[in-house]
C-alpha positions in Angstrom: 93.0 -2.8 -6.0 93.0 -1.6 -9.6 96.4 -1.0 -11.3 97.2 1.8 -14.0 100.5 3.4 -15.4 102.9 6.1 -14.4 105.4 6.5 -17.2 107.7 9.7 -17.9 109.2 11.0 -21.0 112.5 11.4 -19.3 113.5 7.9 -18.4 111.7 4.1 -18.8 110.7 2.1 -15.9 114.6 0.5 -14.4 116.5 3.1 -16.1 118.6 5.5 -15.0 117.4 9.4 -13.9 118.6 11.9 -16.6 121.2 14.6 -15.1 118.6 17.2 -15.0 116.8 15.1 -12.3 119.8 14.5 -10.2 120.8 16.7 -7.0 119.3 17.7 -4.1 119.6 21.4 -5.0 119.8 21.7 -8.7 117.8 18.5 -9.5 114.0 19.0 -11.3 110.7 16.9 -10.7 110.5 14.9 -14.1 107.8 15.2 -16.5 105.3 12.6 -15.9 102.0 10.8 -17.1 99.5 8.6 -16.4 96.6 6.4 -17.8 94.0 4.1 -16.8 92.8 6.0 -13.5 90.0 3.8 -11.6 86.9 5.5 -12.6 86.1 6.6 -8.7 89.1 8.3 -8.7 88.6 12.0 -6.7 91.9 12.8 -5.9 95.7 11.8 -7.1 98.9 12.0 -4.6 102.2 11.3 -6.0 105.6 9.9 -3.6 108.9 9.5 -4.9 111.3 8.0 -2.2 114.6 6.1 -1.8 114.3 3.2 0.0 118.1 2.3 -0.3 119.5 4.8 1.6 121.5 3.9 4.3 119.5 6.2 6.5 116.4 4.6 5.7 113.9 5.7 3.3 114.8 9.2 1.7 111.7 11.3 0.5 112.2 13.0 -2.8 108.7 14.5 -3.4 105.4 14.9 -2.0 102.4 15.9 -4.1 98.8 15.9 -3.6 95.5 17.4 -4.5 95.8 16.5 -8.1 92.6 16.2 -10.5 92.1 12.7 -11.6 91.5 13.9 -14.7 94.6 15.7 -15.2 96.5 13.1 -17.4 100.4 14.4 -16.7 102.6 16.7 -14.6 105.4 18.8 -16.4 108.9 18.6 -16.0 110.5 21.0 -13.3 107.0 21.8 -11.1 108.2 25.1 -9.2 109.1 23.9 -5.6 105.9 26.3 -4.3 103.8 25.0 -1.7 100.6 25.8 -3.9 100.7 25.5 -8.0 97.7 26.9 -10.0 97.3 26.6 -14.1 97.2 24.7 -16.1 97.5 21.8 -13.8 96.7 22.4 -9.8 98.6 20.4 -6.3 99.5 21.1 -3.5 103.2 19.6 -2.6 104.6 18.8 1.1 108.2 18.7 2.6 110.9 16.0 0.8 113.3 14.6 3.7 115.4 17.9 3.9 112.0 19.8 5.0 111.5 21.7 1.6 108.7 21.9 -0.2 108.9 20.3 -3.7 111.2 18.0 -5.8 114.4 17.1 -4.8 116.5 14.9 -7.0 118.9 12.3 -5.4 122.4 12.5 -5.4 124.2 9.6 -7.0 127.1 8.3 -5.2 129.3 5.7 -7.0 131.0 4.6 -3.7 127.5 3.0 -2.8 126.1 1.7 -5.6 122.7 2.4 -7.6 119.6 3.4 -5.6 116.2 2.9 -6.9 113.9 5.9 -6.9 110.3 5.1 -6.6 107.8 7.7 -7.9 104.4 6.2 -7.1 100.8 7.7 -7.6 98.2 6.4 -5.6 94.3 7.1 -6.7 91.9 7.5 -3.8 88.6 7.4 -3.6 88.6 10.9 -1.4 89.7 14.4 -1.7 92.6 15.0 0.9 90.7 18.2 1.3 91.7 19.2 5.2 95.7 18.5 4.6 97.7 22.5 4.7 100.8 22.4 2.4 104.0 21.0 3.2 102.9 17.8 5.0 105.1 15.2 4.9 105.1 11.5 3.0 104.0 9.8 6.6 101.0 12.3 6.9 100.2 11.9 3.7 99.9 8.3 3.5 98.2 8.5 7.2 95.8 10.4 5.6 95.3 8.2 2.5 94.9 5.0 4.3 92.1 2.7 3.5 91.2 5.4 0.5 93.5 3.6 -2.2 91.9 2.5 -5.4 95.1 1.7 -7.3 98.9 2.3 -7.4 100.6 3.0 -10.5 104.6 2.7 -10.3 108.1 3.9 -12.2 110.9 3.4 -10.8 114.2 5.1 -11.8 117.9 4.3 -11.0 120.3 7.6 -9.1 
């Protein structure tokens, strides 16, 4: 499986969220970019989820149907189940069933959580998924369609 790089303008790879991206209700999607697609890539989905909640894993973001080509996502990506211009997805239901980002909420009484955005290329267009599926129906859907995974992980 090839690798390539998912890096964001608003925090390194380790390093902690900005404010802006913090909250479940105020928080925005970070601005994000990525290189070194494979070359069969047909599709891009994006996850971002907490695996250190004490719940289980928390889903912050679901997002596919994105052009391989497309090279980044902007900061704050309306929480609509459809976006059109300059850059198209299609985004499914976080773990408080909305559609779009929702940023964690930091909690000093338990300690740093790691949030993991991850983009997977697949060799496939997710073409039959509606909007608002969630990060086990995407992934359902993905599997054995994975060319690469490209990772950052920021600290809430």
């Amino acid at each position: 499986m090839a690798a390539f790089r998912l890096t964001s303008t608003a925090f390194a790879h380790d390093e902690p969220l900005p404010d802006e991206q913090l909250g479940e209700d105020e928080g925005v999607s970070p601005p994000l970019a990525w290189s070194d697609v494979p070359a069969d890539t047909k599709e891009l989905i994006l996850v971002c989820d907490d695996p250190d909640a004490d719940a289980g894993v928390v889903t912050h973001w679901v997002v596919y149907g994105i052009a391989p080509d497309a090279g980044s996502l902007p900061g704050a990506v309306p929480r609509d189940a459809y976006i059109e211009g300059p850059i198209e997805l299609v985004q499914g239901l976080n773990e408080f069933d909305e559609v779009g980002y929702s940023g964690p909420e930091p909690d000093e009484d338990r300690g740093p959580h790691r949030i993991f955005f991850r983009l997977y290329a697949l060799d496939t267009e997710l073409v039959t998924l509606p909007p608002g599926v969630t990060r086990t129906e995407l992934r359902a859907a993905a599997k054995d369609h994975v060319l690469g995974i490209a990772e950052l992980v920021g600290i809430a």
